[in-house]
C-alpha positions in Angstrom: -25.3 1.1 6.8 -21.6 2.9 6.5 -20.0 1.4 9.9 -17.0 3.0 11.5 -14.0 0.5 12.5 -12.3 1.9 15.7 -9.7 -0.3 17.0 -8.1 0.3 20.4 -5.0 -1.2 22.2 -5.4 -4.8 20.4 -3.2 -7.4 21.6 -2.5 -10.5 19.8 -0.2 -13.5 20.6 -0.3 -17.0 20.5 1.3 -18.4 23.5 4.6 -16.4 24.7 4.9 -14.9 21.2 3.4 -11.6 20.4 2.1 -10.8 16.6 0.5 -7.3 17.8 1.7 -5.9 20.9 -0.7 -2.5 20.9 -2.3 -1.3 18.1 -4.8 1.4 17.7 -6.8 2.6 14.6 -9.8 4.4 13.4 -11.1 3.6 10.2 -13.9 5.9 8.7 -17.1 5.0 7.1 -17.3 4.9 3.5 -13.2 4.5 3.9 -11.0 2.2 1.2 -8.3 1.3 4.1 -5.5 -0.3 3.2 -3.0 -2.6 5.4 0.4 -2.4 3.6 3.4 -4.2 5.0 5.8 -7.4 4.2 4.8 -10.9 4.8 4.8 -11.8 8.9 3.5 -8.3 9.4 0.4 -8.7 11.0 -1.7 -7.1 8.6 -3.6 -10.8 7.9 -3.7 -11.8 11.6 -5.8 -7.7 12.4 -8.0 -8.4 9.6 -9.0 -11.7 10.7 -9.5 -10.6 14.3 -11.8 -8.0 12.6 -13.4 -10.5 11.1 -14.1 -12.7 14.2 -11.7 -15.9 13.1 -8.9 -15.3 15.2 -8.8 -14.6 18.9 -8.4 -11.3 20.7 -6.3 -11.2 23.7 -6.5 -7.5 24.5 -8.1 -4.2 23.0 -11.8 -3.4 22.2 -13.3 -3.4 18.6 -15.9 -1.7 17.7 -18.0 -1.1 14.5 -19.6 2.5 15.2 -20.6 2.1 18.9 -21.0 -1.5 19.1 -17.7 -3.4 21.2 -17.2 -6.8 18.7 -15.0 -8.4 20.9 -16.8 -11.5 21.7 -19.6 -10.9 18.5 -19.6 -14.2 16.1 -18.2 -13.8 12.4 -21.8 -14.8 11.1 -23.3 -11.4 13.2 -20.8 -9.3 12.4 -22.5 -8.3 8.9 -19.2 -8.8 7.1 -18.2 -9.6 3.1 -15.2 -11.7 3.2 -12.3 -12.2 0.0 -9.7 -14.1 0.2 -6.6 -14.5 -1.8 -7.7 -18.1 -3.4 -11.4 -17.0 -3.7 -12.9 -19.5 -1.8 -15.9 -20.0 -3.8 -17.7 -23.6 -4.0 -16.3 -25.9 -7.0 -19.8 -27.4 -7.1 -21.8 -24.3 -7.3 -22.7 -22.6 -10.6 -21.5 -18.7 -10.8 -25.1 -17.7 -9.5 -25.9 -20.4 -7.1 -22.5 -18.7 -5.6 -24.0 -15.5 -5.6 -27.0 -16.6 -4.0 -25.4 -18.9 -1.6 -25.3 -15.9 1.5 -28.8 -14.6 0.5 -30.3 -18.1 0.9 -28.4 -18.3 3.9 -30.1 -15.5 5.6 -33.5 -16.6 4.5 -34.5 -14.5 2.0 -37.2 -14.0 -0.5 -36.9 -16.0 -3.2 -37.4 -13.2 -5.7 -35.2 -10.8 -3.6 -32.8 -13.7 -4.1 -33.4 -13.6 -7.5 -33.1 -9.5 -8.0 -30.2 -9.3 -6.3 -28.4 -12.0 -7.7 -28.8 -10.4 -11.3 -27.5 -6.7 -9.8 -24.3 -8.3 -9.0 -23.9 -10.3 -11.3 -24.2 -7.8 -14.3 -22.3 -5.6 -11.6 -19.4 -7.6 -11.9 -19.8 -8.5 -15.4 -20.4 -12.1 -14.9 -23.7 -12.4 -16.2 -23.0 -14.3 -19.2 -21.3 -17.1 -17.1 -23.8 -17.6 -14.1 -24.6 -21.1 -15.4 -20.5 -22.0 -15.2 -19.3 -24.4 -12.4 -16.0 -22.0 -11.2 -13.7 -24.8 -13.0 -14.4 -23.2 -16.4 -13.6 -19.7 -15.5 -10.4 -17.9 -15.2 -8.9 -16.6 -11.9 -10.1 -13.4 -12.8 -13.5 -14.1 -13.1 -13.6 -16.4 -9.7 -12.5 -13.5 -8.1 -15.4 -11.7 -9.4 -17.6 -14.1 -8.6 -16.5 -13.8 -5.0 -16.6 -10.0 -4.5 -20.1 -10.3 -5.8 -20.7 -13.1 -3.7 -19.4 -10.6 -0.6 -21.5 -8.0 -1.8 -24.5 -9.0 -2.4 -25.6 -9.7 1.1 -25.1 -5.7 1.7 -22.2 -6.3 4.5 -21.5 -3.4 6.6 -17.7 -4.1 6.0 -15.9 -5.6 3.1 -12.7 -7.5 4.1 -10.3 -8.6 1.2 -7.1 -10.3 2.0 -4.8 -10.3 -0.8 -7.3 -10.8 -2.9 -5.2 -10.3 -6.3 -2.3 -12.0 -5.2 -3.0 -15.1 -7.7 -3.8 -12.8 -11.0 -1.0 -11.9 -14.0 0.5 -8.6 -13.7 -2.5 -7.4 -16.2 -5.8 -8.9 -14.5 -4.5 -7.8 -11.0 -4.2 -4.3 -12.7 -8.4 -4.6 -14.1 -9.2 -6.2 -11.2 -7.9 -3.0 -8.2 -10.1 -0.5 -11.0 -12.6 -2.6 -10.9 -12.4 -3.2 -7.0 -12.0 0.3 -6.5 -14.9 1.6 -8.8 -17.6 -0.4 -7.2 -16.3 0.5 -3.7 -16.6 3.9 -4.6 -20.4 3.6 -5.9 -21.2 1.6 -3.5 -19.4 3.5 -0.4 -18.4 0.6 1.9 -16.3 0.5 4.3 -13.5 -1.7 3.2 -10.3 -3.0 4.6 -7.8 -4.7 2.1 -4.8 -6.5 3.2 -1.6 -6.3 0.3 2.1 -6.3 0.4 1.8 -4.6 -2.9 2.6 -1.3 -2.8 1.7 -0.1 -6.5 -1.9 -1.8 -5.6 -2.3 -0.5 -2.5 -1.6 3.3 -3.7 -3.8 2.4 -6.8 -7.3 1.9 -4.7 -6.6 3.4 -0.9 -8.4 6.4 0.3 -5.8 6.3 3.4 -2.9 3.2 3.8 -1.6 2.0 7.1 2.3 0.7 6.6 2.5 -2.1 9.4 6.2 -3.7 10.3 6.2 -6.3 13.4 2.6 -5.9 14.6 3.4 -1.5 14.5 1.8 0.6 12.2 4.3 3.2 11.3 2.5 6.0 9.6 -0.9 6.3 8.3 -2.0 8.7 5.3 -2.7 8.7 1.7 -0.8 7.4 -0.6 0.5 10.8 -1.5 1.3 11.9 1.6 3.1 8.3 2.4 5.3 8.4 -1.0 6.1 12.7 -0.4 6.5 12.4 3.3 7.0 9.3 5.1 7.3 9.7 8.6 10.5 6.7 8.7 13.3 5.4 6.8 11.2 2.2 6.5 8.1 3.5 4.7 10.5 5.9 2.6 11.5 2.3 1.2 8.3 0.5 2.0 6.7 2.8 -0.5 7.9 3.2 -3.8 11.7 2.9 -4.6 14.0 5.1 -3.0 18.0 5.5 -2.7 19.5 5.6 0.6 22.7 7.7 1.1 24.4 8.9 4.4 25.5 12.3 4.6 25.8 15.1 7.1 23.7 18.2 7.8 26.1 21.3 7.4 25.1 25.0 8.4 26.6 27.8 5.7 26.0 31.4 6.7 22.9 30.3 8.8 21.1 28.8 6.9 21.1 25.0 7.1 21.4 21.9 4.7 23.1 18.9 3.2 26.5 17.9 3.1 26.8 15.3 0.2 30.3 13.2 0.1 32.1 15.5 -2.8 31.2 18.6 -1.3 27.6 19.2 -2.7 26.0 21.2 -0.1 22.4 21.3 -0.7 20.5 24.4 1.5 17.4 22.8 2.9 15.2 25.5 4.6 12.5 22.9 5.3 15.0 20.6 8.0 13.5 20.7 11.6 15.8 22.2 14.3 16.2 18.3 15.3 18.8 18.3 12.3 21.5 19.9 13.8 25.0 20.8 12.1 27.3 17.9 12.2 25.2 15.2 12.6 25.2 12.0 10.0 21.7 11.8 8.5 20.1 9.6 6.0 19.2 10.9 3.1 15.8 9.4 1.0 16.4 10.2 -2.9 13.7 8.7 -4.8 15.2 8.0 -8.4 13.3 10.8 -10.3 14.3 12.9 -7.6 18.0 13.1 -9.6 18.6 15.8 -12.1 21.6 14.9 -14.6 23.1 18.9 -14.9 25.7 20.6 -16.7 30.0 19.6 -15.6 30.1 23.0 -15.1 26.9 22.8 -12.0 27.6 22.1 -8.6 26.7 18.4 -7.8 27.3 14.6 -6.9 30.0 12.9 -9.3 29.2 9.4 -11.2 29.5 7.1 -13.5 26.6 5.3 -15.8 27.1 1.4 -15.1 24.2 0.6 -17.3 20.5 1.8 -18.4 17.1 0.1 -19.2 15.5 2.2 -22.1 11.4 1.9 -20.9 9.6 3.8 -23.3 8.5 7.1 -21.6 11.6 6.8 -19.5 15.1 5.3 -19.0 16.7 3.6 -15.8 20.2 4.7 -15.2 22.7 2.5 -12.5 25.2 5.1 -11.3 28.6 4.7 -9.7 28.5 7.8 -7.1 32.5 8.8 -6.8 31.9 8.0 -3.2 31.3 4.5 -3.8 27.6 4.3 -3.5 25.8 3.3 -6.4 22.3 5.3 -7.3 19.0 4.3 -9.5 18.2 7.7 -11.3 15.0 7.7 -13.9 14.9 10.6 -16.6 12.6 11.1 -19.4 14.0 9.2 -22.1 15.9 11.3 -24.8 15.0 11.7 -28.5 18.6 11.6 -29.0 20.9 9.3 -27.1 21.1 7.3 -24.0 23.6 8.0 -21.7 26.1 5.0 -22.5 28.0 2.8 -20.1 31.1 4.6 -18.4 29.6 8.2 -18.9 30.9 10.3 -16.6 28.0 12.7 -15.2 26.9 15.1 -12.5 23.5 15.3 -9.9 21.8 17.7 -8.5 18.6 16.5 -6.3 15.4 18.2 -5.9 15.8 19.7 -2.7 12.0 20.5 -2.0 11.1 16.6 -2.9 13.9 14.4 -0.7 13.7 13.3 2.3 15.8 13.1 5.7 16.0 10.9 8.6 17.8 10.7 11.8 21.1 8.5 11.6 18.7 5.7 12.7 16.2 5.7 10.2 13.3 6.2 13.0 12.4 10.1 12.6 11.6 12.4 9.9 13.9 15.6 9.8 11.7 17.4 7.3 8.6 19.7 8.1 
């Protein structure tokens, strides 16, 4: 059964001091939802009171019409993964498997069937006779999503879940993750701080700071349009300059420090002329232009030569300094003390009010 998460008004503190001070949500069924934000967030402390292990001290949840509030963890019909797997050292692989199934009394050949499907689901058929001490961290966490799934939860919860993996496994592990989610269409909330991972697997992302979600939306409407300064930098890497909205024969834009005025027909009426704004250029947002253009002087402090593309540091004349990425060159780098000139990609940045808090962009 798909379930729906709705979430209204939750409250959480412990004594005087408030993790979540109102938070509302609706996740859909079938939905890959991801909670995004830095450590002390809140993002662990809402999945667990979704889960039934932490207390509640205001707000309903429900799963479709059904208030959870006060519902034990064990009726909730949830799958559960945590960041250090939490499987059981003296277990083999399938006894693992099979440990929830037992648990609920099944069959002993329903046991059986269903321990093979997820087993050769998550490709650790070969090593169901293991104790977890012989496998890698990969395969535990294998073993444990396939341990989550095979009692058919209504709702998978996954907390960090490849926080303990090398940079390689943790990238196998989200396509694998999000391939059997996808088949299997459950309704799944993961918790990360990694925002690469969580744009990799999310149908829609909820960026969290302080117990608030700022902006929910998919990953490409979150890296394109974030609704704040924080999840323009939350989200992907992004350089911050303050400038000034200017308005030239009606028609209004961006002042950069030089004298680059950059016509932005897009800017809400919010942005009005003379006001300091700041300005969200993501590094491949750059264009490196002709002396002869109209642009932002600078100077090349350094590159990173990365294959497809090369990293530039750049000196703004203004002071600020700039991360710009360009398609690497067949010819030459840019070398240290260049002296070059930007344009930006007017239909791709972003502006915010001098406070960071509100989009001025349609």
């Amino acid at each position: 059964m798909n379930v729906e998460i709705k979430i209204s008004h939750a409250l959480k503190k412990y004594g005087d001091n408030v993790i979540i001070p109102d938070l509302s949500v609706d996740i859909r069924k079938g939905e890959f939802f991801t909670l995004l934000g830095p450590s002390g967030c809140g993002k662990t402390t809402l999945l667990r009171m979704i889960a039934g292990f932490n207390s509640i001290e205001g707000g309903d949840f429900y799963f479709n019409e059904k208030r959870i509030n006060d519902l034990d963890p064990s009726k909730r019909n949830i799958g559960m993964v945590f960041q250090n797997y939490a499987i059981f050292p003296h277990l083999t692989v399938k006894k693992n498997v099979a440990f929830g199934l037992q648990n609920r009394k099944m069959a002993k050949e329903e046991i059986e069937a269903r321990t093979e499907e997820f087993l050769t689901m998550m490709k650790i058929q070969e090593y169901k006779d293991r104790l977890p001490e012989r496998l890698s961290g990969g395969q535990q966490q294998r073993v444990a999503l396939a341990r989550a799934l095979a009692i058919e939860p209504d709702v998978l919860l996954m907390d960090e879940p490849l926080s303990n993996l090398d940079a390689k496994l943790r990238v196998e592990m989200r396509e694998a993750i999000k391939e059997i989610q996808n088949s299997l269409g459950i309704t799944t909330v993961y918790v990360t701080h990694d925002q690469e991972e969580a744009m990799a697997v999310s149908d829609r992302i909820a960026v969290m700071s302080e117990g608030v979600i700022q902006q929910i939306g998919t990953p490409k409407a979150l890296y394109q349009r974030p609704g704040n300064l924080f999840v323009a930098t939350f989200i992907g890497r992004t350089n911050v300059l303050e400038e000034e909205i200017c308005e030239t024969d009606g028609q209004k834009g961006i002042l950069f420090a030089g004298g680059y005025r950059l016509p932005m027909p897009n800017l809400t009426d919010e942005a009005e002329a003379g006001s300091q704004v700041k300005v969200s250029v993501r590094p491949e947002e750059f264009v490196i232009v002709d002396s002869g253009e109209e642009g932002i002087d600078g100077t090349v402090e350094y590159s990173t030569f990365l294959g497809l593309n090369t990293h530039y540091i750049v000196k703004l004349h203004s002071g600020e300094r700039v991360e710009i990425i360009q398609e690497s060159r067949i010819d030459d780098i840019l070398e240290k003390g260049s002296n070059i000139r930007l344009r930006v990609k007017a239909e791709k940045i972003n502006v915010f009010s001098s406070d960071g808090s509100k989009a001025l962009v349609r």
